[in-house]
N, CA, C and O atoms as a DFTB+ gen file, in Angstrom:
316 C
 N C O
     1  1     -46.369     -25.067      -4.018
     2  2     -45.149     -25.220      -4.747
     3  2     -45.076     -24.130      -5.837
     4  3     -45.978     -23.822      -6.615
     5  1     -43.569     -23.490      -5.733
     6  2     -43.903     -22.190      -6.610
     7  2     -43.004     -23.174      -8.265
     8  3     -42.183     -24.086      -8.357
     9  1     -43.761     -22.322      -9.260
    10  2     -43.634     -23.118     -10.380
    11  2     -42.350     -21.809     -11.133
    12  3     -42.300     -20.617     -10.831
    13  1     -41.677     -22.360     -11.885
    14  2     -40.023     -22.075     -12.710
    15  2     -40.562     -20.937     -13.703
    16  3     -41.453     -21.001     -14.550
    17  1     -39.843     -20.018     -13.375
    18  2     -40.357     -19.097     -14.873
    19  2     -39.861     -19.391     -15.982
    20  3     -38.650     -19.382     -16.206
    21  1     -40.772     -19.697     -16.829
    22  2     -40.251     -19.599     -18.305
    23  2     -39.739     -18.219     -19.445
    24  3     -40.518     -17.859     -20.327
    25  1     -38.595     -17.664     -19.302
    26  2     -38.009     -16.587     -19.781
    27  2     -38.673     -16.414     -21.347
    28  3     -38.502     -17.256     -22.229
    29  1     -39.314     -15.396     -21.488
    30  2     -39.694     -15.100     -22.716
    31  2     -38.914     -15.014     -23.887
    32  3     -37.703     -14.817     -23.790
    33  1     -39.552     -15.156     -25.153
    34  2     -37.585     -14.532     -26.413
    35  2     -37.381     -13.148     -26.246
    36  3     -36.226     -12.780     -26.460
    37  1     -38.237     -12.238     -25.903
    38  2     -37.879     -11.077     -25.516
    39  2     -36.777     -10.706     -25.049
    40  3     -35.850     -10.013     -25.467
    41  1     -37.167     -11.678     -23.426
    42  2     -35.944     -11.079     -22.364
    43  2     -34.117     -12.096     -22.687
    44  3     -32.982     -11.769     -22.342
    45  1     -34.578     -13.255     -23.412
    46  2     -33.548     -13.776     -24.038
    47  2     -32.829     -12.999     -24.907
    48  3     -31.651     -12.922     -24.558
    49  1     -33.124     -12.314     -26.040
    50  2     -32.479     -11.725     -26.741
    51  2     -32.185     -10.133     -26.104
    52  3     -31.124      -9.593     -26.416
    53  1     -32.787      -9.684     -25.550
    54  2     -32.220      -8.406     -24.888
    55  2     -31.073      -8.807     -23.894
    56  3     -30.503      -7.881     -23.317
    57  1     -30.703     -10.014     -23.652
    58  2     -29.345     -10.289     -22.571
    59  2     -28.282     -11.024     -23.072
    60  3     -28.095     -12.238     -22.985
    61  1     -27.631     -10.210     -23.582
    62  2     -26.400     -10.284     -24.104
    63  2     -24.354     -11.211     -23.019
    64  3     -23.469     -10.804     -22.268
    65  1     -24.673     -12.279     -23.612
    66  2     -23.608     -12.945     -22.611
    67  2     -22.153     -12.540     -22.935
    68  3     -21.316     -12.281     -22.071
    69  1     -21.910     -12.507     -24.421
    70  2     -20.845     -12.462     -24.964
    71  2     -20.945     -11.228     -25.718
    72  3     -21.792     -11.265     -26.611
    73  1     -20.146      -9.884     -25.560
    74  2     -20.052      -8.868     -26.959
    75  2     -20.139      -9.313     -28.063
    76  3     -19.762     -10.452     -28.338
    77  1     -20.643      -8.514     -28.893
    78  2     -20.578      -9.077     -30.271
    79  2     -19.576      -8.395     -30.966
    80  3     -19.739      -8.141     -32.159
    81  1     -18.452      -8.031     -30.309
    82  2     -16.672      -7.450     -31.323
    83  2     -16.088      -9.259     -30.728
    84  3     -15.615     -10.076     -31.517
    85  1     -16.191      -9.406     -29.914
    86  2     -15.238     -10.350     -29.076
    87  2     -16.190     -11.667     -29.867
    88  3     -15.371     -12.372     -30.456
    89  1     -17.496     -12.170     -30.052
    90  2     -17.663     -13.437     -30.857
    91  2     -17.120     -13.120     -32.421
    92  3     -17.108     -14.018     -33.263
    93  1     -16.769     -12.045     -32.658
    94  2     -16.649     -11.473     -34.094
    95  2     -15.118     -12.355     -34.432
    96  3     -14.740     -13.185     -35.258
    97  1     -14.600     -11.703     -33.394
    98  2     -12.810     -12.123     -33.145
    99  2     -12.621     -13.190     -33.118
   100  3     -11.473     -13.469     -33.464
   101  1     -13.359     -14.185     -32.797
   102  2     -13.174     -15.231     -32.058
   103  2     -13.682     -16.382     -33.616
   104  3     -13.216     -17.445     -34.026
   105  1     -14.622     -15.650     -34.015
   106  2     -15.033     -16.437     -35.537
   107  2     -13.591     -16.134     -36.458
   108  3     -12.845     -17.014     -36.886
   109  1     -13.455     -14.991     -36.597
   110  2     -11.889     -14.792     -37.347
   111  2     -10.914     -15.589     -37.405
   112  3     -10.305     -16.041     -38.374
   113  1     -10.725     -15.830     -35.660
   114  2      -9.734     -16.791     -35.779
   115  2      -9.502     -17.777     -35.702
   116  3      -8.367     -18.253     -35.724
   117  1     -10.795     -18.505     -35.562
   118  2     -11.024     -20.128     -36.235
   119  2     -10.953     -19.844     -37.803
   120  3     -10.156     -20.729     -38.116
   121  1     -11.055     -19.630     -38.192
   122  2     -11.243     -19.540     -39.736
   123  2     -10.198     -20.050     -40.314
   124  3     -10.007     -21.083     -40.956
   125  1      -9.016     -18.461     -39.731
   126  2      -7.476     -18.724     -40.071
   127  2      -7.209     -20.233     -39.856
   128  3      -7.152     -21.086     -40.741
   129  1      -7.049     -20.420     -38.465
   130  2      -7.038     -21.834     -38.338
   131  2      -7.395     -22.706     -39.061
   132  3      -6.748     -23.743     -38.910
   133  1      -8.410     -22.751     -40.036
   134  2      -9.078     -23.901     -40.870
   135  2      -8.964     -23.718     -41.931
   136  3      -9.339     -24.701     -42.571
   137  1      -8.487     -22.618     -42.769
   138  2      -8.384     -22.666     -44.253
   139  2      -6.459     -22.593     -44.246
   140  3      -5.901     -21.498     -44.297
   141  1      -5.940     -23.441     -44.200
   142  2      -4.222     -23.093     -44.209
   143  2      -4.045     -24.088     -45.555
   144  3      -4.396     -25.130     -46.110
   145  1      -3.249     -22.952     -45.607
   146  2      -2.280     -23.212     -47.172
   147  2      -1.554     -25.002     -46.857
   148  3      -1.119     -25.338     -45.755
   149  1      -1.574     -25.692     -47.776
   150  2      -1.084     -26.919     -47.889
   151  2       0.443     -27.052     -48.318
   152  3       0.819     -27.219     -49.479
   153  1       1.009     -26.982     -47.546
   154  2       2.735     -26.546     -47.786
   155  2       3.286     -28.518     -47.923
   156  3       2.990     -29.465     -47.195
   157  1       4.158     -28.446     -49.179
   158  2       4.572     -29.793     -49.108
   159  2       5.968     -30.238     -48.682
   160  3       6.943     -29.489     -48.743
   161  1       6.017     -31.667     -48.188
   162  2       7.154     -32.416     -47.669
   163  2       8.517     -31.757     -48.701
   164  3       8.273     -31.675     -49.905
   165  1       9.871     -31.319     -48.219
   166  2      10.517     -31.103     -49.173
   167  2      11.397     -32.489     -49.589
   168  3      12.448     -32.376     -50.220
   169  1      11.059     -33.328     -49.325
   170  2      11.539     -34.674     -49.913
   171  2      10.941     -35.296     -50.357
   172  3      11.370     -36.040     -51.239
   173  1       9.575     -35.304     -49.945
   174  2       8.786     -36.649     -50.879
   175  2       7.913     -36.148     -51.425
   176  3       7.197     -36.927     -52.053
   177  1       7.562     -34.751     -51.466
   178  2       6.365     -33.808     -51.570
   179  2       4.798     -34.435     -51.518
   180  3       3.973     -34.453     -52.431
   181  1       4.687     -34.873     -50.329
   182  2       3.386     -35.307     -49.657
   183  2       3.181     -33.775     -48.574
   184  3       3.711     -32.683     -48.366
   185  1       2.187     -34.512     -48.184
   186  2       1.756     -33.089     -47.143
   187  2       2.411     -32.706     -45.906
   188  3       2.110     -33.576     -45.088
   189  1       3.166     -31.829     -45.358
   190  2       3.861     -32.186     -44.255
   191  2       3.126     -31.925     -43.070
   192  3       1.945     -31.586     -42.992
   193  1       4.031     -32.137     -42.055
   194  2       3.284     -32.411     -40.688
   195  2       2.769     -30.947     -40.234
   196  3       3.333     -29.917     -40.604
   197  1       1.704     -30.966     -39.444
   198  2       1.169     -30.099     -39.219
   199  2       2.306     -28.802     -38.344
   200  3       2.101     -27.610     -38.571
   201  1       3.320     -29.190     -37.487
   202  2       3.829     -28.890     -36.593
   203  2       5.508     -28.404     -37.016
   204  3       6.343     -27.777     -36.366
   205  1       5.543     -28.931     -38.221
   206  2       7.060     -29.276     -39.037
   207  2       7.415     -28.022     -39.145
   208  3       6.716     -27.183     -39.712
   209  1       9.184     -27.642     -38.301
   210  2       9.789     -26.286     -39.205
   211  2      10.222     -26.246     -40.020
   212  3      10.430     -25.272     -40.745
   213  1      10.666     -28.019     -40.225
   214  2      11.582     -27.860     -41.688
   215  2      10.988     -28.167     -42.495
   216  3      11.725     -28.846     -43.209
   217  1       9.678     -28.098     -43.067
   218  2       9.157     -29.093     -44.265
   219  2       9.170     -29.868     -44.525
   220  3       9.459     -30.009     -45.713
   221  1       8.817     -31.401     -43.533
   222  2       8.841     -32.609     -43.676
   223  2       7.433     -32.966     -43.300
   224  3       6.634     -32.470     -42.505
   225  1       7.370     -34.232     -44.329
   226  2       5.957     -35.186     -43.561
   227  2       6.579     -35.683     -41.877
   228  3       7.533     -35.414     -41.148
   229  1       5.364     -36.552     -41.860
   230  2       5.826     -36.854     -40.206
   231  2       6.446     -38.141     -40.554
   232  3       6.822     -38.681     -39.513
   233  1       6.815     -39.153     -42.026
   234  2       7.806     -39.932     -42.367
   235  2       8.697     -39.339     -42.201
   236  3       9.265     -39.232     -41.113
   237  1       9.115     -38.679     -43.501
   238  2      10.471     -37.991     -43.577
   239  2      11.086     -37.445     -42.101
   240  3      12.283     -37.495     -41.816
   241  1      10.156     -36.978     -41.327
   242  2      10.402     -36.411     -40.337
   243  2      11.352     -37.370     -39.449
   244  3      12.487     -37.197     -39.006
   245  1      10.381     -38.525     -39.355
   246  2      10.990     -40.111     -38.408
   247  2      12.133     -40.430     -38.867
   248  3      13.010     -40.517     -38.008
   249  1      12.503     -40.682     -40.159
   250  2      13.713     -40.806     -40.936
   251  2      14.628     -40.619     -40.147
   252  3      15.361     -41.418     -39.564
   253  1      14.536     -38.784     -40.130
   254  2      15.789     -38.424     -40.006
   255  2      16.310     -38.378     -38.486
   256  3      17.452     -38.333     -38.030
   257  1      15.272     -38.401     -37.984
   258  2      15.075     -38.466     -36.553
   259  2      16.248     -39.597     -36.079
   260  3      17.205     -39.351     -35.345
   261  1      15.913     -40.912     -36.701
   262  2      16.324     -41.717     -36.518
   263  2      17.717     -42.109     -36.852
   264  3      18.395     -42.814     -36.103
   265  1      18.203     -41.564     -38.181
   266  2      19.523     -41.254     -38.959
   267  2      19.637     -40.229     -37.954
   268  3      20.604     -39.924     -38.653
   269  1      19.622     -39.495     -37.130
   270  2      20.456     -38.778     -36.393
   271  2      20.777     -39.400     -35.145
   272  3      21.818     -39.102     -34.560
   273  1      19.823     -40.390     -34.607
   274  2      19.898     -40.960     -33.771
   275  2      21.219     -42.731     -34.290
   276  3      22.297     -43.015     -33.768
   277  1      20.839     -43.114     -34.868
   278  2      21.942     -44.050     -35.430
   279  2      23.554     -42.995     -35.332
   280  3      24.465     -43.003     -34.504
   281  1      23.399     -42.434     -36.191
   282  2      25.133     -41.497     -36.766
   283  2      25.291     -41.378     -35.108
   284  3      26.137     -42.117     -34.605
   285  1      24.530     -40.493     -34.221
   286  2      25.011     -40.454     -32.664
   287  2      25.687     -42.047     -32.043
   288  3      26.735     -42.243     -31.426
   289  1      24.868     -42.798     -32.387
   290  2      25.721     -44.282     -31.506
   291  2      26.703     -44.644     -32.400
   292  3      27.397     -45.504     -31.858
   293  1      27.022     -44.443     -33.308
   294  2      27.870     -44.871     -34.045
   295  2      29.551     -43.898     -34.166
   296  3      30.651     -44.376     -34.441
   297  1      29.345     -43.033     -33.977
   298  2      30.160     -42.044     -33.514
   299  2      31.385     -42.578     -32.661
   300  3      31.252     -42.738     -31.448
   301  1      32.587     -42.854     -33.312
   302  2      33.592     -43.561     -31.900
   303  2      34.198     -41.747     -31.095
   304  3      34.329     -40.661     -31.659
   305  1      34.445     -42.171     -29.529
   306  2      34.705     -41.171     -29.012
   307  2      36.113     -41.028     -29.112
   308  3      36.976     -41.903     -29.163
   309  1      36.254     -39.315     -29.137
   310  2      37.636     -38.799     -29.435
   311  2      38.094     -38.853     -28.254
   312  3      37.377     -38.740     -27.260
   313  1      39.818     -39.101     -28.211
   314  2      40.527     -38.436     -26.711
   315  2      41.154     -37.777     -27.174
   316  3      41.890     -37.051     -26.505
């Protein structure tokens, strides 16, 4: 029975999987990702939603969501 080679640290560190510009890049832009400016709700000034264009929490957000959705059924139709 032939027995498993055990790879030395030698030949480990001389074999390179990933460039080291491209893990460089790749640390960069997690970073960005994780240090972001804390932009607040423009109505209740809590924190807004991560995803928000208009500057709302994800309350404020539902709110209006919903006030737009009410004013729509309520709306009588024109002829």
């Amino acid at each position: 029975m032939k027995r498993k080679r055990i790879p030395t640290p030698e030949s480990l560190l001389s074999e390179t999987v990933v460039p080291e510009k491209l893990l460089e890049e790749a640390k960069r832009a997690i970073e960005t990702d994780r240090v972001r400016k804390m932009v607040l709700c423009t109505v209740c000034k809590s924190e807004c939603a991560p995803n928000s264009a208009e500057n709302l929490c994800w309350v404020c957000r539902r709110l209006k969501l919903s006030a737009w959705r009410d004013s729509d059924s309520q709306m009588p139709a024109q002829e």
